[in-house]
N, C-alpha and C positions, 0 to 999 in steps of 0.2 A: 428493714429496708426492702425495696418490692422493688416489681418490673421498671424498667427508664420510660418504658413506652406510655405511662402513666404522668411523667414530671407535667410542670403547668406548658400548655402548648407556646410554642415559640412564635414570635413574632413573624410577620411575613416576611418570606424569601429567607427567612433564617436554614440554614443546614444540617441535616441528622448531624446526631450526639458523637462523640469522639470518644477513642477508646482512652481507658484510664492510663495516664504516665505513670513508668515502671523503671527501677534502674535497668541496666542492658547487660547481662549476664551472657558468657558468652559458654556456651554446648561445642569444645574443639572450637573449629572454625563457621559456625553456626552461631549467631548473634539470638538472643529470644528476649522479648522486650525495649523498651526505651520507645523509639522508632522503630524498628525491625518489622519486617514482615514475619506472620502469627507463622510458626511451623508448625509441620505435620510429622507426627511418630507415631508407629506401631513396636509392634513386639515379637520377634522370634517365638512359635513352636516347637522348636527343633531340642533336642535335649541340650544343653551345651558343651556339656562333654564331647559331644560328636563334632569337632570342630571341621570334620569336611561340611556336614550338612547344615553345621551353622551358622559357617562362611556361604554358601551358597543363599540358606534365602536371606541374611543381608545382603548380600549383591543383589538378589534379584528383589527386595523390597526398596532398595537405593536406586536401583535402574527403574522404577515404578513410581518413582518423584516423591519418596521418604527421603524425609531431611536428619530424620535421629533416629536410629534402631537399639532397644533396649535387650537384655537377654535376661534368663533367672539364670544364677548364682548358688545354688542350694547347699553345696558343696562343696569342698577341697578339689573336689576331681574337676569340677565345673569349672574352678577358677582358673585351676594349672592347663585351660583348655584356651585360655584367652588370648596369648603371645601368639600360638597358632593360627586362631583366627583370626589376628590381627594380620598375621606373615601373608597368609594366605588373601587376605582383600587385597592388601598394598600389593600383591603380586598381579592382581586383576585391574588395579588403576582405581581402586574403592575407596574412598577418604570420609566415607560418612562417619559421622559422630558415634558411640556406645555409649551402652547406658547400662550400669550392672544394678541387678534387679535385688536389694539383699534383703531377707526377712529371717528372723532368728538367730542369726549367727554373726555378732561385730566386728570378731575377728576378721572375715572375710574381704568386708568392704576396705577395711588394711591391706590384707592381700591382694586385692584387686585394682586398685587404684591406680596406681601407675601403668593399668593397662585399655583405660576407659579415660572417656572424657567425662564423663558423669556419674556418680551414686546414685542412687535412688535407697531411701531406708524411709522404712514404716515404723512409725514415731507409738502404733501399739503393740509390736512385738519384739523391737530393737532391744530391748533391753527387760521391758513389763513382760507378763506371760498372762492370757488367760485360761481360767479356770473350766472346766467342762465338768465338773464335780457337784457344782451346785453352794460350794461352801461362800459365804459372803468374804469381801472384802473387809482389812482392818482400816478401818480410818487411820489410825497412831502412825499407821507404817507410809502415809503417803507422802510428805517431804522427803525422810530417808528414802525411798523408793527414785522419787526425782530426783534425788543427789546422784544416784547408782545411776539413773538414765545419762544424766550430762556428765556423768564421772567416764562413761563408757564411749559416748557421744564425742567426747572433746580431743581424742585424738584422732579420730575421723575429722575431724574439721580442720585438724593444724596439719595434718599431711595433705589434705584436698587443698588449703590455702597454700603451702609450698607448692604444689605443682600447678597449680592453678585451675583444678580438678571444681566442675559444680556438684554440687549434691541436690538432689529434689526431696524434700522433705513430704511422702506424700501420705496422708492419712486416707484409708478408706472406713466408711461407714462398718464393714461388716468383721474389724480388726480392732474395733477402739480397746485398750487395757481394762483390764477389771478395776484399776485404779481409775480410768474416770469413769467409767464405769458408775463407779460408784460417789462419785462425787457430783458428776452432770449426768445420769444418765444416759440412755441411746439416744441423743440429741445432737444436733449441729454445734450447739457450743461447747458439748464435751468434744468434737471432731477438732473445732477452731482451735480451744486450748493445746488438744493432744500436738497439735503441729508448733504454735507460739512456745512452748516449755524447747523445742529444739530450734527455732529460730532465735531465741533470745539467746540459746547456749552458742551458735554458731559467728551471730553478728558481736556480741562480750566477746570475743576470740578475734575477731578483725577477719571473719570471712565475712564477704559478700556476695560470693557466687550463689546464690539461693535459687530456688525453685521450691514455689508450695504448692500440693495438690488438695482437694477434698472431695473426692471420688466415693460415688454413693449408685446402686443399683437403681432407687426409687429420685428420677429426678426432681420432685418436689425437694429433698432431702437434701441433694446434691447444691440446687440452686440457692436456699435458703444458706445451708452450710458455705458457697464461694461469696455470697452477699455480706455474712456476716464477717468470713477472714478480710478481704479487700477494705472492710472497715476497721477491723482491728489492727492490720499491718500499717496501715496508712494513717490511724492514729497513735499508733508508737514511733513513726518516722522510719517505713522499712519498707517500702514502696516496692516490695521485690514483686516481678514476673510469677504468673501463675499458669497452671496446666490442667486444661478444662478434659474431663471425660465421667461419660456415664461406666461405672463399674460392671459386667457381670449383663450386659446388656439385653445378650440373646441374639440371634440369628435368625436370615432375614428379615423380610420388613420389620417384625417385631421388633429385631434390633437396632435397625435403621431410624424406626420413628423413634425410639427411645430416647436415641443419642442426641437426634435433631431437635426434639421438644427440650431438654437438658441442654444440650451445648447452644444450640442457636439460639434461645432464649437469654445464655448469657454473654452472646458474643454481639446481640443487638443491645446490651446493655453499657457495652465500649467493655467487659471484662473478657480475659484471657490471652494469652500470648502464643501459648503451644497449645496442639490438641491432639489427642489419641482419639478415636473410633475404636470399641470394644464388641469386636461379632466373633462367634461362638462359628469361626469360618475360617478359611485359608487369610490370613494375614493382609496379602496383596489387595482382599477387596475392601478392606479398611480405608487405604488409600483415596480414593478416588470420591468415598460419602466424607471423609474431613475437608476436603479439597472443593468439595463444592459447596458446604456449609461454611467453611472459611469466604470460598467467592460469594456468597451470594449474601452474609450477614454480619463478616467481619466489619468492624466500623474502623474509619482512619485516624492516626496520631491526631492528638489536638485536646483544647481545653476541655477535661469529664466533670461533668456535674451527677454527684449522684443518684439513684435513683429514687422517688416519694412515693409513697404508700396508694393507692388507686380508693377512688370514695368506695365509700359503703353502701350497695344500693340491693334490696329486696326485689325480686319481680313477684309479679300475680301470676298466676295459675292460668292456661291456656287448653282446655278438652278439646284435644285434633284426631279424630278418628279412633278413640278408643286410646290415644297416648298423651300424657299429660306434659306439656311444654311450660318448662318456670317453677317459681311458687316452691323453689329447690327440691327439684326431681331429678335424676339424674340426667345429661345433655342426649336429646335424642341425635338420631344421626337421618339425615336426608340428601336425596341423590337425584339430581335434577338430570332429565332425558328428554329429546325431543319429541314430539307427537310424534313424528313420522319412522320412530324406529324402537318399532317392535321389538327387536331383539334385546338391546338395553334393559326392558319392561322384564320378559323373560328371564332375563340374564341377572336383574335385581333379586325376582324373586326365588335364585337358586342360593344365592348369598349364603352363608353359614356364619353367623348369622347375616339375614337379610335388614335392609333399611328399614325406618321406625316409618318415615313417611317417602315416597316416589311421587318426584316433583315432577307433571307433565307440561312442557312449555310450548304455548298455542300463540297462533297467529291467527288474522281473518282466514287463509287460505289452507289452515290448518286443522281446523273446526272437527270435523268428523272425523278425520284421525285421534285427534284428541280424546273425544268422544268413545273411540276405540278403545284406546291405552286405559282411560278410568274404568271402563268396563272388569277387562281384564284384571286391574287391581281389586276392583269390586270382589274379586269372585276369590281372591286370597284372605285370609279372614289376617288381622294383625298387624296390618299395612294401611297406614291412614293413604288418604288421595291429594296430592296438590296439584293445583292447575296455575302454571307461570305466566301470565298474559303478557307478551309484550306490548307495546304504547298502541299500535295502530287494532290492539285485539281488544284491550280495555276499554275503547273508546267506540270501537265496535259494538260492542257488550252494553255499554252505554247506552246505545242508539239501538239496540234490541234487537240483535241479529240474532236468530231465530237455535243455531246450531250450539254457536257460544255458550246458550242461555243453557241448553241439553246439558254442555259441558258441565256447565256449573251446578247445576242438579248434585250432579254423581260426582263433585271435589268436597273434600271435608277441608277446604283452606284454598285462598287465592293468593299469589304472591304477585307484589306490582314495584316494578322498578321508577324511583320518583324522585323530583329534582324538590328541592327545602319550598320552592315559592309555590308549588301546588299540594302539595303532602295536605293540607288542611282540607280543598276542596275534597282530595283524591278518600280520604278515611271520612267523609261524610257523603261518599257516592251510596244512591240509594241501590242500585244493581245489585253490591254486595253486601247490603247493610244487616244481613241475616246470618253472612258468611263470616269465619274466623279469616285475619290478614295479617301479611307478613307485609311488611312494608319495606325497601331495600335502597336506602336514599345515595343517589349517584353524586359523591363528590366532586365540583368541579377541579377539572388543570390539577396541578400539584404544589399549590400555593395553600401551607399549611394553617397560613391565616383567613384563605378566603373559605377553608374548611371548618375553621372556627366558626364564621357564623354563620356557615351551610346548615352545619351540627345547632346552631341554638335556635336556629328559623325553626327547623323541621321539628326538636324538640319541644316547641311551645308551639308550636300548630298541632300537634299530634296529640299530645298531655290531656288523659281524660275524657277525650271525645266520644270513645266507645271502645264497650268493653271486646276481649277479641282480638285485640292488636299485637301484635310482637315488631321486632323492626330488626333492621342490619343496614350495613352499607354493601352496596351494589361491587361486585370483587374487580370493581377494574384500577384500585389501590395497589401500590407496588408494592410485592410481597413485602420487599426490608421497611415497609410503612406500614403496613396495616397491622399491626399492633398500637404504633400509634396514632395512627386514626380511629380507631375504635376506643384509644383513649378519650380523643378529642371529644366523639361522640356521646360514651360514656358520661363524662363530667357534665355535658348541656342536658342526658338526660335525668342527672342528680340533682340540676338546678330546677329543671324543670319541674320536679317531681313525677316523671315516667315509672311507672313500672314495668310496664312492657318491656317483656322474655327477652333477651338478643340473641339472633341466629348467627353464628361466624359463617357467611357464605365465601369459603377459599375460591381462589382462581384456581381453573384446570392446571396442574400440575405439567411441569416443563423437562426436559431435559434426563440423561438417563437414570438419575438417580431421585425417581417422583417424590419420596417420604423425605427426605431432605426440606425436599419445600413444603409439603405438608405439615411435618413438626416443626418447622422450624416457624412459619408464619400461624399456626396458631399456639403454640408453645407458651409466649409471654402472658395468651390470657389464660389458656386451659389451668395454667398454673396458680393462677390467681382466684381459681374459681368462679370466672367472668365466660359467660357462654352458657347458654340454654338450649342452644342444637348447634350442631357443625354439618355442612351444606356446603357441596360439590356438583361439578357438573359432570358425566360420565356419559360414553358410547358405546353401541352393540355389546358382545359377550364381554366386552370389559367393565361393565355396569358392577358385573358382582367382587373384578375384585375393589371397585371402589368404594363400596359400601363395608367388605373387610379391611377397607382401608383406613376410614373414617373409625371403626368401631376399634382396630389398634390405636389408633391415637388419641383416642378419650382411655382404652388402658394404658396408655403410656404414659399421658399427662393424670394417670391414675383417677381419674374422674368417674370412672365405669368400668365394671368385671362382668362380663357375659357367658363370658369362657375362660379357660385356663391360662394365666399366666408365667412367663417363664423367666427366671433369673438365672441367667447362665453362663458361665465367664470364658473370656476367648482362648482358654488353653495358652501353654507356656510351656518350659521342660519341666516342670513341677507335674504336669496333668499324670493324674495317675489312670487313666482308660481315655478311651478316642471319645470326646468332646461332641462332636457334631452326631456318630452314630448313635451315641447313647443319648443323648437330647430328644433326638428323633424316637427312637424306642419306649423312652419314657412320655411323651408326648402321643403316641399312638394310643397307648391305654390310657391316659387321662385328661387329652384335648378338649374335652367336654364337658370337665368339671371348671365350676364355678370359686375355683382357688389359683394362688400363688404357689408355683412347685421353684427350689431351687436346685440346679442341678452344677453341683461345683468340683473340679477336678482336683481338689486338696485341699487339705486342712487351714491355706493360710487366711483363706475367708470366708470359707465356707459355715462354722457355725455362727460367727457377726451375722451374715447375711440371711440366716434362718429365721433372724428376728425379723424382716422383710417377708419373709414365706409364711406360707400357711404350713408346708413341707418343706425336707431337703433330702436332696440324694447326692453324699459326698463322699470324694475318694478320699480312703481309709489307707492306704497301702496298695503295692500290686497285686492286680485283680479282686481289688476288696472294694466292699463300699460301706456306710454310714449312712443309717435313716433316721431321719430328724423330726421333730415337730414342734414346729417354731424352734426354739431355744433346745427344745428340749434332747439331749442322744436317747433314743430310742432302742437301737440295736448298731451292733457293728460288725466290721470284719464280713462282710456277706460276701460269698460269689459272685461278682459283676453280673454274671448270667443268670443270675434267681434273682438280682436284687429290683426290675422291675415289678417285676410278681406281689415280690416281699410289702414292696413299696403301696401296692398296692390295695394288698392285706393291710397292712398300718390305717390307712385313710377309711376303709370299711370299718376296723375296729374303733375309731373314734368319731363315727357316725356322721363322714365326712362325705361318703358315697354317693351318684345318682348312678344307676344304669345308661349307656349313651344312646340316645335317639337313634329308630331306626334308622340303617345305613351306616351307623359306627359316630368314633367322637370324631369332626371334623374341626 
């Protein structure tokens, strides 16, 4: 099953997609599902045992517009700390939901129950354990195995169902058991099953407060994995609520766009109910990136149709200034700036990395400015040149206006914004018939049927006419649409037979949390593998970081590695060393390698999650750490304080090293 934004387009004046109907499970006095508006939950840092300071940042992530707050559970001491915090909210006027966090220990979630409104147990360590030994799994032993799971499971569920206590069942990618393990491998359907083995045990019991999760650091992973449970619950008749988040995400943007490419991608598909944001950061700022990836992509109650597979289409190969667009190259990244501002130009080419091509967008009265800006990129070797003609410059250009023509000399590419009923004349101008073109067809109004045949005009005007061509739609599409409108697009250029590259040209980014909208509207295609460049508009010194902006969200929609990636979990009372400082640490000596580093604060996901790295550096115990590769334990037990170093050492010794460009790894 694939993106919604892909299904056959709707009929005109018909209305985006609806989210999927869910039973209504109720979190306390928190409804999640059915109708319910989608809630937002974070998680405690705090140890739990410390119930003054764990009562406090629940109060202040509740006064912060958190609707459920979860805590870890690790221990007996942890648990016997709950009544307190509970005394101590009720005494502040706190009524928000808990959520007890358990992994490895069944007893606990017994224990704890009557003092939360919610479980939460992980369906691969609840009961399975994995091996770090290396020894395989017995097949003979995996039914008896699942018996012991639901043997151990089934009175968790009959005491949650007397109190009327929910449980979240939630699977991550980087925890699955050595039993499926070994049965599905590191895949989505071993995640799905690992969850279905304890929703079958809970709903046979006559509970139905359910919550499934399928939480995964790599959202390609994540999305494929919630695509395929919402089809498997929904074909057993178990329709329960689900809980969207990216695992292990990382801190800022990094983490921001991770979440948005993941979560908004599947909350424009009508899936999810709750959602957590996962930054490797003060808890509080979780809040405010779910909350606007909820406004801006959640879809309303109402009939879901599920999502269809998007066609199969090839492009051709595009040579733009020394960088290859299409023809499955990796998506370049381009950053459109006005002729008249220099700084932008400058401010591109400090980028780290810098843009593949700097789009410069000229008018008649713009000309020699123009003419400036191409200069200046001229003189940067590794940066193709685009010149953006608006209408009244193209046509200028046309009629041989003398400065224009200079322009166009010195651009490796013209990009021209164009309506379906000229698109034919516009790719048979003889002006730039020498030139590579992007073409950027401006949808009418927001009539998604008169975008249908915008999309088949332009398509069969365009098909073949010359080689050179790439296309996009013009970004004045509303964010929560333009995935499917570039479906619409898509499909007329599968009919057509196009090959021509497509550029994702995003709308400037709004509002304070910018990568929200960036992941989240190119999200549904990056994932799909639809996109040949992503293209933004950008001003003065902020040029460069939009260009690091772009070049995160092809890592995040994993489409492209330039530089070091980080998988790193939001800390909890389990973190065994401070999260954020040592992220940072480990990111100063290796920002400039071209790998996946995992940086995880305990054992409970940390070596699953290794299988996603290229490396890991996990807490081992206090002040210890564990270095990894891939899968593999390496060394343990290290010094927190040598173990960058160490880390470091490992990656040289398996020939994994570059030395960082002058000025350090950026």
């Amino acid at each position: 099953m694939a993106c919604e934004a892909f299904a056959p387009a709707p009929a005109a004046g018909t209305a985006p997609p609806h989210r999927r109907p869910t039973w209504e499970v109720r979190i306390g006095a928190v409804p999640i599902g059915g109708n319910r508006p989608i809630a937002v939950q974070s998680m405690t840092t705090t140890p739990t045992a410390d119930a003054e300071a764990t009562a406090r940042q629940v109060a202040a992530l509740a006064r912060g517009g958190c609707d459920i707050v979860r805590v870890t559970v690790p221990s007996r001491r942890d648990a016997a700390a709950l009544p307190r915090i509970r005394e101590i909210l009720r005494a502040e006027g706190i009524s928000v939901p808990l959520v007890a966090d358990i992994h490895f220990t069944p007893r606990l979630a017994l224990e704890v129950i009557e003092h939360v409104e919610k479980v939460r147990i992980n369906p691969g360590n609840f009961a399975d354990r994995r091996r770090l030994d290396g020894q395989p799994y017995d097949e003979r032993n995996f039914d008896r195995d699942a018996a012991r799971a639901a043997e151990l499971f089934a009175p968790v569920v009959d005491r949650a169902r007397e109190l009327g206590v929910a449980i979240r069942i939630g699977v991550n990618h980087g925890s699955l058991s050595d039993r499926m393990m070994h049965r599905y491998g590191d895949t989505p359907e071993g995640m799905v099953e690992s969850a279905m083995e304890f929703v079958r045990v809970a709903v046979d019991r006559g509970h139905r407060g359910l919550v499934v999760s399928m939480k995964a650091s790599n959202p390609q992973v994540m999305v494929r994995a919630y695509r395929l449970l919402v089809d498997r619950l929904d074909a057993e008749g178990v329709p329960l609520p689900v809980h969207l988040g990216v695992t292990e995400a990382g801190a800022g943007e990094e983490g921001r766009l991770k979440s948005a490419v993941g979560i908004g991608t599947l909350l424009q598909e009508g899936i999810g109910d709750t959602v957590r944001v996962s930054l490797t950061e003060d808890p509080l700022n979780e809040i405010p990136v779910a909350r606007e990836l909820v406004r801006r992509f959640a879809r309303p109650p109402g009939p879901w149709v599920p999502p269809e597979a998007p066609p199969a289409r090839a492009t051709s190969p595009i040579e733009i200034g020394g960088r290859t667009f299409g023809g499955g190259s990796p998506p370049q990244v381009e950053v459109v700036v006005d002729a008249g501002d220099a700084a932008a130009v400058a401010s591109c080419l400090e980028a780290g990395p810098p843009p593949d091509l700097v789009d410069v967008v000229a008018n008649p009265g713009s000309g020699t400015a123009a003419v400036e800006r191409l200069r200046e990129l001229a003189a940067r070797a590794g940066t193709a040149r685009g010149l953006t003609l608006e209408r009244t410059a193209w046509r200028a250009l046309g009629a041989g206006d003398p400065v224009l023509r200079q322009a166009l000399g010195l651009c490796d590419r013209i990009a021209l914004r164009v309506a379906a009923e000229e698109a034919g004349r516009v790719v048979r101008e003889e002006a730039w018939a020498d030139t590579p073109l992007l073409l950027l067809l401006d949808l009418p109004g927001d009539d998604e049927g008169e975008w249908a045949e915008s999309c088949r005009t332009f398509a069969t005007a365009t098909a073949g006419v010359r080689p050179g061509v790439a296309v996009g739609l013009w970004p004045s599409v509303p964010p929560d649409r333009f995935a499917r409108a570039h479906g619409t697009l898509l499909r007329a250029l599968a009919r057509a037979g196009h090959r021509a590259p497509l550029v994702l040209a995003l709308p400037a980014p709004s509002g304070e949390e910018p990568c929200v909208m960036v992941g989240g509207v190119a999200g549904p295609l990056l994932l799909e593998g639809i996109g040949d460049a992503v293209r933004a508009p950008a001003q003065g010194t902020g040029a460069s970081r939009t260009a690091e902006r772009l070049h995160g969200l092809l890592r995040a929609a994993r489409r492209r590695l330039e530089r070091a990636e980080y998988i790193a979990c939001p800390s909890c009372g389990r973190t065994l060393f401070d999260l954020e400082r040592t992220t940072e640490r480990v990111r100063k000596v290796t920002g400039h390698l071209k790998l996946r580093i995992a940086v995880m604060g305990c054992i409970v996901n940390g070596p699953g999650e290794m299988a996603d790295a290229d490396y890991g550096y996990v807490g081992w115990g206090p002040g210890k750490v564990a270095l990894f590769a891939g899968r593999e334990l390496v060394e343990k037990d290290i010094p927190s304080e040598q173990a960058p170093e160490r880390l470091v050492a490992l990656i040289r010794s398996r020939g994994d090293w570059t030395d960082p460009p002058a000025g350090g790894a950026r």
